[in-house]
C-alpha positions as CSV (number, residue, x, y, z in Angstrom):
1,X,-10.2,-19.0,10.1
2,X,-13.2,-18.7,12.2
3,X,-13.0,-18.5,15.9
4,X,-16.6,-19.1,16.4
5,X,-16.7,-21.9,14.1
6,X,-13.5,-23.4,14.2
7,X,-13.7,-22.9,10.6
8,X,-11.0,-22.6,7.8
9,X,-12.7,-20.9,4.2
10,X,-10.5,-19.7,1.8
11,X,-11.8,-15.7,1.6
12,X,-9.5,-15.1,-2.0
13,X,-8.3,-16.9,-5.3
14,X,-6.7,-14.1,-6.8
15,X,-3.0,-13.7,-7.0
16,X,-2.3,-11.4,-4.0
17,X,0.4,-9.8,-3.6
18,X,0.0,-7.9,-0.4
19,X,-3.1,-7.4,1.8
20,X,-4.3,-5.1,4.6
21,X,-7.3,-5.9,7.0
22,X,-9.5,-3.6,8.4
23,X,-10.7,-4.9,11.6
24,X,-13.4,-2.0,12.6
25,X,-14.9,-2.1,9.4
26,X,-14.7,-5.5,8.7
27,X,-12.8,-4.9,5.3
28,X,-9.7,-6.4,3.7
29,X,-8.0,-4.2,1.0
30,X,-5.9,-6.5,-1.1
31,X,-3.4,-5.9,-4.3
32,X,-3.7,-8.5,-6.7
33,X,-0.7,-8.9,-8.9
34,X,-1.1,-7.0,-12.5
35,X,-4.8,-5.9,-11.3
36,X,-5.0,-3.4,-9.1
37,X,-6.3,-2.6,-5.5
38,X,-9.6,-4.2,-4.3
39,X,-11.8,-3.8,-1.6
40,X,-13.6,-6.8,0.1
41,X,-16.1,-7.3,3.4
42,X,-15.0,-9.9,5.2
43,X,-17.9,-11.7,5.5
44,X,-17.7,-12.1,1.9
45,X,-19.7,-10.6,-1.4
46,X,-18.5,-9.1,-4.4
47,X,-15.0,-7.3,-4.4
48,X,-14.9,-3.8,-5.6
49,X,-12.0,-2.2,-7.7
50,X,-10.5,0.6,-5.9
51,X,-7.3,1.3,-7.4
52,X,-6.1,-0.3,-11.5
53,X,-2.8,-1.3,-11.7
54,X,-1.0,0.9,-14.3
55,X,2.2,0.6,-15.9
56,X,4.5,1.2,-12.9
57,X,2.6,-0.4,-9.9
58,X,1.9,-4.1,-11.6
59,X,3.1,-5.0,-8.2
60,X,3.0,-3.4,-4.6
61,X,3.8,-3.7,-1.3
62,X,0.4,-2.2,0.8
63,X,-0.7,-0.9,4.3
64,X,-3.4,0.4,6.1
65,X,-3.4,3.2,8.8
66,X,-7.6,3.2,9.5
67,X,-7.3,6.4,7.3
68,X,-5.3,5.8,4.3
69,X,-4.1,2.8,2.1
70,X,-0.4,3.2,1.2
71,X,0.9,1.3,-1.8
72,X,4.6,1.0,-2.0
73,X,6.0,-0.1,-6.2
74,X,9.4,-1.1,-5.3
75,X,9.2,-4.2,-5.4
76,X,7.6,-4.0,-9.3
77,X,10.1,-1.0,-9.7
78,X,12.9,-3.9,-9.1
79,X,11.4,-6.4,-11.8
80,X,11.7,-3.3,-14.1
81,X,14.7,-2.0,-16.7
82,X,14.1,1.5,-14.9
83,X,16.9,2.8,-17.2
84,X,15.0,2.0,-20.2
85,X,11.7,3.4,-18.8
86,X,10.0,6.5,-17.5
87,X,8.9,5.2,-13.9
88,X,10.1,6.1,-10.4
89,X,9.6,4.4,-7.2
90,X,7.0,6.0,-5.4
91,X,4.5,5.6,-2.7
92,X,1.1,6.1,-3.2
93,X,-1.5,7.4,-0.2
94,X,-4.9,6.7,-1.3
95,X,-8.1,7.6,0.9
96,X,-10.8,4.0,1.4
97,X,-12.6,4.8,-1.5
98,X,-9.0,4.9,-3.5
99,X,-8.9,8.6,-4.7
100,X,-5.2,9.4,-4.8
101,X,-4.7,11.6,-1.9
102,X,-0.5,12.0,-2.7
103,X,2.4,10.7,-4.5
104,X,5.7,10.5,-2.5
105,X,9.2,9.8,-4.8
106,X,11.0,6.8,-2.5
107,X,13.9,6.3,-5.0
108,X,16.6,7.0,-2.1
109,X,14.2,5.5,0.4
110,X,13.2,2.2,1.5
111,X,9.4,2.5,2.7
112,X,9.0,0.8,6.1
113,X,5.3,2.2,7.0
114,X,5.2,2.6,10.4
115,X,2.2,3.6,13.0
116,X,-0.7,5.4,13.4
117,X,1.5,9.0,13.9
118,X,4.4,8.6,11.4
119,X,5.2,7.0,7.9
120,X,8.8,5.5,8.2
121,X,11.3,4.9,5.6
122,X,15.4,4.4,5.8
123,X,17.4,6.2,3.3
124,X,21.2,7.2,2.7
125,X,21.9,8.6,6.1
126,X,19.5,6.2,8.1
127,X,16.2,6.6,9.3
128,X,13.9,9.1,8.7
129,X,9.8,10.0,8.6
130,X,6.9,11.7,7.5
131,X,4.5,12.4,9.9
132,X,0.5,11.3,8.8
133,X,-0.8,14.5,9.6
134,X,1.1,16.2,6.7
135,X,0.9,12.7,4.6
136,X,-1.8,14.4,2.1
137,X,1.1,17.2,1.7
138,X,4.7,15.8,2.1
139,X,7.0,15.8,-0.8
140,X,9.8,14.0,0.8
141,X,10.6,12.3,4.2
142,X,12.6,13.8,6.6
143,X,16.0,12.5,8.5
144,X,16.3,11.9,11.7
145,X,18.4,14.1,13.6
């Protein structure tokens, strides 16, 4: 929708699963189911490729911090006969250009994002975090006390 315009335009066809918008950079990073990770102005062009799906992220759960793009697999990991298959949950931190800055094991964790100073997830004994200034580091999230 266009504020100026009072416009509605339909900005994607694909089959998205989950979408992020950058608002100072005018860009929306989108998953696209079985695809991958793209990258789109908003003011519309060609989308670019960041990120191709592989064999354990046909489907992900996304966010954006202004610095990195975090896609979350659960929700394909949940599709998936994990017992049959050599996958994990995991989140993956990706920089804007999607080089793969980390890859954080989530199997006891359910990733809930969070804000511009802490990744936040809930596990078997409740809440717990990792904060962003360690996120290109962090093996595992930590509980709160």
């Amino acid at each position: 929708y266009d504020v100026d315009s009072k416009e509605v335009a339909r900005l994607l066809d694909e089959q998205v699963c989950d979408y992020s918008v950058d608002m100072e950079n005018n860009i929306i990073y989108y998953y696209v189911l079985e695809e991958g990770l793209y990258k789109k102005k908003l003011s519309g062009g060609e989308a670019e490729l960041l990120y191709k799906a592989q064999e354990d992220t046909g489907i992900c759960f996304m966010s954006f911090d202004g610095q990195y793009i975090y896609l979350d697999n659960s929700r394909w990991f949940s599709f998936a006969d994990y017992t049959k298959i050599d996958w994990t949950k995991m989140l993956i931190v990706m920089d804007t250009d999607g080089k793969e800055v980390n890859r954080i094991d989530t199997l006891s964790y359910t990733v809930l994002f969070g804000d511009s100073d802490y990744l936040f997830a809930t596990g078997g004994k409740g809440l717990c975090y990792i904060p962003k200034k360690d996120i290109a580091s962090a093996r595992e999230f930590t509980y709160v006390q």
